[in-house]
TIVO-102639 format. One line per 4 residues: for each residue x, y, z of N, C-alpha, C. Coordinates in nm, 3 decimals, m for minus. Example, Ala and Ser with C-alpha at 12.3 -4.5 7.8 and 13.67 -1.06 7.14 Angstrom:
REM residues 2
1.319 m0.569 0.780 1.230 m0.450 0.780 1.320 m0.330 0.780  1.285 m0.225 0.708 1.367 m0.106 0.714 1.290 0.003 0.787
This chain:
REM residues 209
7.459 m1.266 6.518 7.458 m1.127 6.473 7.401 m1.039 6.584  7.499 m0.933 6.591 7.442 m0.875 6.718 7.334 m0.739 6.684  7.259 m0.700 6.723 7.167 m0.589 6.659 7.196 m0.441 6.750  7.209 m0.369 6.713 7.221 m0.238 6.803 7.108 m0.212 6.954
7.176 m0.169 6.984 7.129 m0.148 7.140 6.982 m0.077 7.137  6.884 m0.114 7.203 6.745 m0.048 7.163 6.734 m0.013 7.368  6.769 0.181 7.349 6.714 0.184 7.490 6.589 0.174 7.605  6.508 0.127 7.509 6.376 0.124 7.547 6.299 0.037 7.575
6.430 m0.078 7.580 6.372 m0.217 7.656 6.526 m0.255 7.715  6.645 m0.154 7.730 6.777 m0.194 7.806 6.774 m0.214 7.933  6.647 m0.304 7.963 6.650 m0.363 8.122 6.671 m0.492 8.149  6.779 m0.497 8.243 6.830 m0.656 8.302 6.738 m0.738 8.350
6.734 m0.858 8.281 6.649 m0.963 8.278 6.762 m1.133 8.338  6.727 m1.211 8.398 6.755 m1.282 8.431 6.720 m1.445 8.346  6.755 m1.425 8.225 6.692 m1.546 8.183 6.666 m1.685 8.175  6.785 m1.687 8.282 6.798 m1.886 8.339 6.653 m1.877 8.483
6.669 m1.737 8.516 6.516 m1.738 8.611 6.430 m1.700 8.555  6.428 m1.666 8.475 6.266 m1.610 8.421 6.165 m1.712 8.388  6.060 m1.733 8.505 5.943 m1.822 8.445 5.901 m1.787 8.289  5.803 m1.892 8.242 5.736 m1.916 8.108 5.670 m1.794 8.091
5.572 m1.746 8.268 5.469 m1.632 8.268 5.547 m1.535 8.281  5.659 m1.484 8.321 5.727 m1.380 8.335 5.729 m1.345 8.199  5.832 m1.452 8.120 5.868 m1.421 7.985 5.735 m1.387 7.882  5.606 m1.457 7.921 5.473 m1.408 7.816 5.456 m1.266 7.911
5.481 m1.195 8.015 5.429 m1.050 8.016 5.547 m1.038 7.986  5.664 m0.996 7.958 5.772 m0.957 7.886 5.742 m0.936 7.740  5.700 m1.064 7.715 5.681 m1.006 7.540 5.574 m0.907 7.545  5.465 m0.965 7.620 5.337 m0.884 7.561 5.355 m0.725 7.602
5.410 m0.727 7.700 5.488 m0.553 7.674 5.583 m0.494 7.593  5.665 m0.550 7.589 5.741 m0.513 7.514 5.735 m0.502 7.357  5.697 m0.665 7.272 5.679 m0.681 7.131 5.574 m0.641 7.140  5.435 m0.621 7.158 5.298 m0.600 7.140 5.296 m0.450 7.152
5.442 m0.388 7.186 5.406 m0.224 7.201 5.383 m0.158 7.046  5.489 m0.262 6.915 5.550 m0.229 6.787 5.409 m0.290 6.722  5.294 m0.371 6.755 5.180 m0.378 6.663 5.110 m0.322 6.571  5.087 m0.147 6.589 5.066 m0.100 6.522 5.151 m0.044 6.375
5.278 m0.089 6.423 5.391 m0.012 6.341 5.409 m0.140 6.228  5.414 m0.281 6.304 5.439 m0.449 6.205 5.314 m0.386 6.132  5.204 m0.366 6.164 5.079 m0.391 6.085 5.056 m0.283 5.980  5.116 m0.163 6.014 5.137 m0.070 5.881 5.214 m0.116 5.769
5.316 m0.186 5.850 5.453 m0.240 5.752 5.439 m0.362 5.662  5.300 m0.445 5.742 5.268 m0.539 5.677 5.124 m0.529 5.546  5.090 m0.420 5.560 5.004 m0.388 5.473 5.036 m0.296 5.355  5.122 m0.213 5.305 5.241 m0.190 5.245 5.293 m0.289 5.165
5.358 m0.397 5.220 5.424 m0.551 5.212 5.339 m0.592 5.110  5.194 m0.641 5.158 5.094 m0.702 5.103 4.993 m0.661 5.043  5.007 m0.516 5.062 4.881 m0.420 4.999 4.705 m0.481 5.003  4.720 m0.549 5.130 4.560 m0.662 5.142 4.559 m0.655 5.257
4.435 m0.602 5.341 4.443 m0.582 5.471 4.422 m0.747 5.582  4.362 m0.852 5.490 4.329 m0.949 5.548 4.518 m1.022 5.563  4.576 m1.021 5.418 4.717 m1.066 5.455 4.762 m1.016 5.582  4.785 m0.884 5.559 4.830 m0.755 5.660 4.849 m0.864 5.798
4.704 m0.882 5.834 4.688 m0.918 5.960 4.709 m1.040 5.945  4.668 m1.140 5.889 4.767 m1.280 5.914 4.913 m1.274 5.887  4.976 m1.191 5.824 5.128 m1.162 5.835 5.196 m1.142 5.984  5.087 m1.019 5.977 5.162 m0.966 6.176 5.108 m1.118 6.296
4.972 m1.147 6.260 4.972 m1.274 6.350 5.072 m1.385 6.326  5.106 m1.416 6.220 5.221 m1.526 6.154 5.364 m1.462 6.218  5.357 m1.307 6.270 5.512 m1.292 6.278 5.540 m1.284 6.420  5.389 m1.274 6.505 5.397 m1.273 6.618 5.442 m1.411 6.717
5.316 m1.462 6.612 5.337 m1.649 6.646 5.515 m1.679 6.679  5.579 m1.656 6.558 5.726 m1.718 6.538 5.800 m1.606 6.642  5.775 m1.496 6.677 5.861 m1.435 6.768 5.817 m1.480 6.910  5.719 m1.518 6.969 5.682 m1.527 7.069 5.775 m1.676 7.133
5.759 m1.793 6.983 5.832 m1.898 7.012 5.995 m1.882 7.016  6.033 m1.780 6.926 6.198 m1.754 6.928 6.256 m1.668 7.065  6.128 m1.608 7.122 6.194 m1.499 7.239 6.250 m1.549 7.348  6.285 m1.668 7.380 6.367 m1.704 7.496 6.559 m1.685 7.429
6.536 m1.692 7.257 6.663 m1.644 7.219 6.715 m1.501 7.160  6.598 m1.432 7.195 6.581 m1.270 7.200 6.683 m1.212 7.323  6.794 m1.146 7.291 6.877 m1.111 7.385 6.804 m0.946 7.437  6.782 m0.978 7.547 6.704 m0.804 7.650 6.823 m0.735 7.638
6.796 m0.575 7.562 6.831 m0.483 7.566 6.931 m0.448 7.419  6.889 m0.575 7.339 6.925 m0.551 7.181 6.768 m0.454 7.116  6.811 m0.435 6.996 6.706 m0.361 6.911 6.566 m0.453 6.874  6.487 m0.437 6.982 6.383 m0.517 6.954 6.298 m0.498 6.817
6.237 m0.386 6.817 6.256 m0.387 6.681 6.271 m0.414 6.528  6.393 m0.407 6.553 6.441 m0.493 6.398 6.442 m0.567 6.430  6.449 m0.650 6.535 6.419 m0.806 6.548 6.303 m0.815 6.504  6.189 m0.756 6.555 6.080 m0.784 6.497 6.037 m0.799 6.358
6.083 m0.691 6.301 6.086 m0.636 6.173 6.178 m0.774 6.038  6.285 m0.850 6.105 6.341 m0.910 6.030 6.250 m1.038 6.058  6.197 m1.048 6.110 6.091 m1.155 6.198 5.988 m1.161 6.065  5.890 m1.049 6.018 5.819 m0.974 5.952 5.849 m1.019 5.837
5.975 m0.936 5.774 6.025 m0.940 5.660 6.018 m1.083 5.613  6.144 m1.175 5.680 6.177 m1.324 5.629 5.985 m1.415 5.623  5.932 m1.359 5.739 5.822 m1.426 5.714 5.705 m1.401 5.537  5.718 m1.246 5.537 5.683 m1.199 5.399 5.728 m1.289 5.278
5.836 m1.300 5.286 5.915 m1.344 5.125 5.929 m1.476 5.140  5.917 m1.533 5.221 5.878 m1.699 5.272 5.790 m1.744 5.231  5.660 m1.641 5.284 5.573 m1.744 5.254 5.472 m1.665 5.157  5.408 m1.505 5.226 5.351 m1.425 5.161 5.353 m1.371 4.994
5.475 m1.348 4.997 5.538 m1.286 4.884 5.498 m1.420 4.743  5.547 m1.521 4.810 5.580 m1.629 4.731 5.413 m1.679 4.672  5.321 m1.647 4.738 5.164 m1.675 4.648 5.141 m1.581 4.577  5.238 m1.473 4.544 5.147 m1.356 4.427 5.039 m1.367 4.449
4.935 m1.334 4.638 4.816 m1.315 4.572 4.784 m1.145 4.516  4.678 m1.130 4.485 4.591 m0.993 4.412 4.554 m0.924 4.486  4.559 m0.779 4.509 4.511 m0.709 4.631 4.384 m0.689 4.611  4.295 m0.694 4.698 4.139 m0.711 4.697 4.078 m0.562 4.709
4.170 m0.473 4.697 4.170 m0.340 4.728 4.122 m0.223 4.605  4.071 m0.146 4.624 4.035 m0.052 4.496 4.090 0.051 4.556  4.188 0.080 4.430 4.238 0.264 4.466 4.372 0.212 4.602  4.300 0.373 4.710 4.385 0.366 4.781 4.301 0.333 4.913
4.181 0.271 4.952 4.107 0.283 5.033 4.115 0.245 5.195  4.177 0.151 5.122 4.255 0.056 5.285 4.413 0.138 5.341  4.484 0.170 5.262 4.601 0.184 5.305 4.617 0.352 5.288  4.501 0.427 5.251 4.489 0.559 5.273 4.561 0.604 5.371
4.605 0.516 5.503 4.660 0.570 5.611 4.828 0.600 5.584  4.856 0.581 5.483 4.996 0.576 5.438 5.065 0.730 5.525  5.144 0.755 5.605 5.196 0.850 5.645 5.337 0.879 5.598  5.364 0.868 5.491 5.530 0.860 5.441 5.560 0.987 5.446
5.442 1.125 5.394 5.505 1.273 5.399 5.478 1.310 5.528  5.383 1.263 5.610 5.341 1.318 5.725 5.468 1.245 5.868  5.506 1.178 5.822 5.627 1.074 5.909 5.703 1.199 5.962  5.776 1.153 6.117 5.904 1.157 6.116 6.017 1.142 6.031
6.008 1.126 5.888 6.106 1.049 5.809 6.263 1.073 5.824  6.367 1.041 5.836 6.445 1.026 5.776 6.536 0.977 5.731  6.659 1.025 5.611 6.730 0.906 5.572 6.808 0.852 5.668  6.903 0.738 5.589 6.976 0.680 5.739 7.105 0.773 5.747
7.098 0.885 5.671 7.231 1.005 5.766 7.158 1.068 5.853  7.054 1.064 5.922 7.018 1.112 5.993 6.882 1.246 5.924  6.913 1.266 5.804 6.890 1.443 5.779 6.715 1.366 5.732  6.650 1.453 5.720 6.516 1.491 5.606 6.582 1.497 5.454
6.534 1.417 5.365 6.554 1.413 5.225 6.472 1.528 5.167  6.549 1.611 5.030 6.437 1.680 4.991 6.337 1.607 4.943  6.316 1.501 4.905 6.197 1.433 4.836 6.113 1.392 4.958  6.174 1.394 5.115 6.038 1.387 5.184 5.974 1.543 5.241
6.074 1.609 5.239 6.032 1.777 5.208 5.935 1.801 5.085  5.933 1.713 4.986 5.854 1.786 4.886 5.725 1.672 4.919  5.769 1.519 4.976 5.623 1.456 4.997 5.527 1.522 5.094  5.606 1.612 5.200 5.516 1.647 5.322 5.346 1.736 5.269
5.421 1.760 5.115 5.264 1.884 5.074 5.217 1.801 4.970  5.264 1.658 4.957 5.183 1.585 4.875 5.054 1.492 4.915  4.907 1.490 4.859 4.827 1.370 4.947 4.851 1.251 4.938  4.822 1.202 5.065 4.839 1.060 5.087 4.828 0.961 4.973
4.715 1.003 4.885 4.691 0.881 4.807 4.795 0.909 4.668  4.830 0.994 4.626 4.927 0.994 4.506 5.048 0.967 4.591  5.109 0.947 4.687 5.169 0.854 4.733 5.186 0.762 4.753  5.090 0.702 4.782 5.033 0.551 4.848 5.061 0.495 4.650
5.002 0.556 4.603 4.973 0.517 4.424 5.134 0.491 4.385  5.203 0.594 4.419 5.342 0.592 4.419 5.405 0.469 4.459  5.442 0.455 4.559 5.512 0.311 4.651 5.442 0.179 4.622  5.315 0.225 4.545 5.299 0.056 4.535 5.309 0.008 4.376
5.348 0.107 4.287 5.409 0.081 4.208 5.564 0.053 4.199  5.642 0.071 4.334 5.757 0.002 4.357 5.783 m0.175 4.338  5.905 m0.180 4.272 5.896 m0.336 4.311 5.935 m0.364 4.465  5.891 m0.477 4.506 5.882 m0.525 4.676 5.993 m0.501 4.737
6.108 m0.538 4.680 6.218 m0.450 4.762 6.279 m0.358 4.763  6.232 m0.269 4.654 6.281 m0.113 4.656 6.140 m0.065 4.811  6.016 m0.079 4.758 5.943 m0.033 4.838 5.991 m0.088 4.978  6.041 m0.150 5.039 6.061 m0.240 5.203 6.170 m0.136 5.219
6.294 m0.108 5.089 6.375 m0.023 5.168 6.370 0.125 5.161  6.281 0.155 5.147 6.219 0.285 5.103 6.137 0.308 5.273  6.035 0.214 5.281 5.985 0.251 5.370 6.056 0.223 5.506  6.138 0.109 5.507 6.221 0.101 5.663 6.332 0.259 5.664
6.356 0.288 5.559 6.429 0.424 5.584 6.388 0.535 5.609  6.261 0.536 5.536 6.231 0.725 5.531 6.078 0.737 5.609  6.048 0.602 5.669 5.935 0.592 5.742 6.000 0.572 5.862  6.018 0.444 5.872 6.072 0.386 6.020 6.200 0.466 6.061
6.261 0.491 5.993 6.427 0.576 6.023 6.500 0.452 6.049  6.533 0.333 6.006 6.583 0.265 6.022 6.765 0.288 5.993  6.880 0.248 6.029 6.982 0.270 5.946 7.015 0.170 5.883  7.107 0.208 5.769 7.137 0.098 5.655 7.207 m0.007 5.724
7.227 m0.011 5.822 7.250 m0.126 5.921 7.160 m0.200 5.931  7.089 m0.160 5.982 6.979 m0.196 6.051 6.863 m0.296 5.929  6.844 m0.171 5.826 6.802 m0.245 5.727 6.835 m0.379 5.651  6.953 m0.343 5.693 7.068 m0.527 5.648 7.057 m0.570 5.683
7.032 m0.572 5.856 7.017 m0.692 5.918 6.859 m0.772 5.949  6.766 m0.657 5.873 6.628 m0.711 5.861 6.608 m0.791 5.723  6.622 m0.727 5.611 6.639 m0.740 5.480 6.702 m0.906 5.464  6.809 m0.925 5.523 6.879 m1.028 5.536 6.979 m1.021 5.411
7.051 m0.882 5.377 7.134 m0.800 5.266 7.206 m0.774 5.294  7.331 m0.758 5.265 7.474 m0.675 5.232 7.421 m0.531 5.282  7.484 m0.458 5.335 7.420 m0.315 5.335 7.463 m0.248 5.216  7.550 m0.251 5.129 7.577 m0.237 4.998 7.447 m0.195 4.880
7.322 m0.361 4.936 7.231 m0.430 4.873 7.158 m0.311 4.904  7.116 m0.304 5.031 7.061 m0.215 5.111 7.037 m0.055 5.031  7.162 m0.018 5.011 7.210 0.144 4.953 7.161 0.128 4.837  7.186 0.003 4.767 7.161 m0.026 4.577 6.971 0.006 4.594
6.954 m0.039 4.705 6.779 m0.041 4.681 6.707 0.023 4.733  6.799 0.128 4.787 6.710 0.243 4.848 6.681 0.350 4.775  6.847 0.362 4.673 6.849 0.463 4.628 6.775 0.431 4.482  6.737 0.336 4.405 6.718 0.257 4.328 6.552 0.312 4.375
6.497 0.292 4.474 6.379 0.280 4.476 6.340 0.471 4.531  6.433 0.551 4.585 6.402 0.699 4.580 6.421 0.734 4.451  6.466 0.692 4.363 6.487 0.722 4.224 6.347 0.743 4.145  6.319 0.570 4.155 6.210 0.577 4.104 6.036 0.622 4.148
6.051 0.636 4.308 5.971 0.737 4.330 5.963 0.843 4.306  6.075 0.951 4.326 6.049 1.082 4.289 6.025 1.073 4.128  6.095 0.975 4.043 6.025 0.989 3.886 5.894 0.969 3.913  5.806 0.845 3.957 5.674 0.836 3.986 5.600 0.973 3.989
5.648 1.048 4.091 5.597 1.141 4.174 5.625 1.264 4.080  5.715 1.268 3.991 5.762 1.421 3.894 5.654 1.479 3.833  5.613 1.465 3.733 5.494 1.533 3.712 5.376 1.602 3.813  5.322 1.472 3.923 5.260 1.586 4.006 5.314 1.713 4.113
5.469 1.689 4.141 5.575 1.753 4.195 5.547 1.921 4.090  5.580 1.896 3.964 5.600 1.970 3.895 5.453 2.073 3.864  5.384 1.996 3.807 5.245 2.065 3.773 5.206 2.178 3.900  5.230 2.119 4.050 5.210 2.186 4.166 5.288 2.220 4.229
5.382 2.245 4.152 5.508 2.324 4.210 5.552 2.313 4.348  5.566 2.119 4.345 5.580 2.094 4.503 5.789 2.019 4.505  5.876 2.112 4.532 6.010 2.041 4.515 6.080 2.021 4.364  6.175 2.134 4.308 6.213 2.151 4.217 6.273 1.988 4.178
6.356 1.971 4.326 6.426 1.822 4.293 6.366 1.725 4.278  6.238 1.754 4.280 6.147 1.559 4.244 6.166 1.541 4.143  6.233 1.612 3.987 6.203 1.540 3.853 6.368 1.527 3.803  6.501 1.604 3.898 6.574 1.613 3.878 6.629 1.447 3.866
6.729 1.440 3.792 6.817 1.326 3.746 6.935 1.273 3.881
């Protein structure tokens, strides 16, 4: 599967020459640039900051060993990200543990209205027009009352800007699957979100049908 072109690592690499040490400063520049972004994505995922970080170490581990079959100048990225994901629902997902978390305290950093967001046509959604004047934490309260894969395609879209491509090929979905659970899961956020939308007169369309 080939992944879209990522220009920001489209430099020619020689990989029948590339020493062991070449290829470990290769990654560590390149994959170690997206750390902060796996580790938002993985705390979201897991809503537990200790998972969080053994997730992104667990996803680093397995990419570091797969990157000699990492093709230079594909979408690193979603490589990473599908790296992430498959590792989540593998192994993470599958212990239902309990988030050790009260409220919104750990993941307060949630930036979904404050993001770059947008959908995968390219545009700003009105529902992230109406999140931009909403606080973080009746958001954060929001998305994690998503089920796990409405929330993954919620946030690879209107956070990461991912396209429904792209999302398919992380997700490991039909892009079909992809559309069913994005829109499936903006649905049920802006219902989440309607009442405080409404009471504060933030986005006529958050309660709309």
């Amino acid at each position: 599967m080939t992944l879209p072109v990522d220009s920001d690592f489209d430099v020619p690499v020689d990989l029948d020459a590339e020493t062991d040490a070449e290829r470990s400063a290769r990654f560590e520049r390149d994959a170690l640039a997206h750390l902060d972004q796996l580790y938002g994505a993985a705390l979201r995922m897991t809503r537990n900051p200790a998972d969080a970080e053994d997730l992104v170490q667990e996803t680093f581990v397995k990419a570091f060993a797969s990157f000699k079959q990492f093709t230079p100048g594909t979408n690193l990225k979603a490589w990473l990200y599908r790296i992430l994901t498959n590792t989540y629902i593998n192994s993470y997902r599958k212990k239902q543990r309990q988030p050790q978390l009260s409220g919104g305290d750990t993941i307060e950093d949630w930036q979904l209205a404050r993001a770059e967001a947008h959908t995968s046509d390219g545009l700003r959604s009105a529902e992230m027009d109406a999140l931009d004047r909403m606080p973080d934490s009746v958001v954060t309260d929001a998305m994690a009352a998503l089920a796990p894969d409405f929330r993954l395609a919620v946030y690879l879209a209107d956070v990461e800007g991912f396209s429904y491509k792209e999302i398919a090929e992380i997700m490991g979905t039909p892009i079909g699957t992809v559309m069913s659970r994005l829109n499936r899961g903006r649905n049920q956020l802006r219902a989440l979100l309607a009442d405080y939308a409404r009471e504060h007169g933030l986005g006529k369309r958050a309660g709309d049908e």
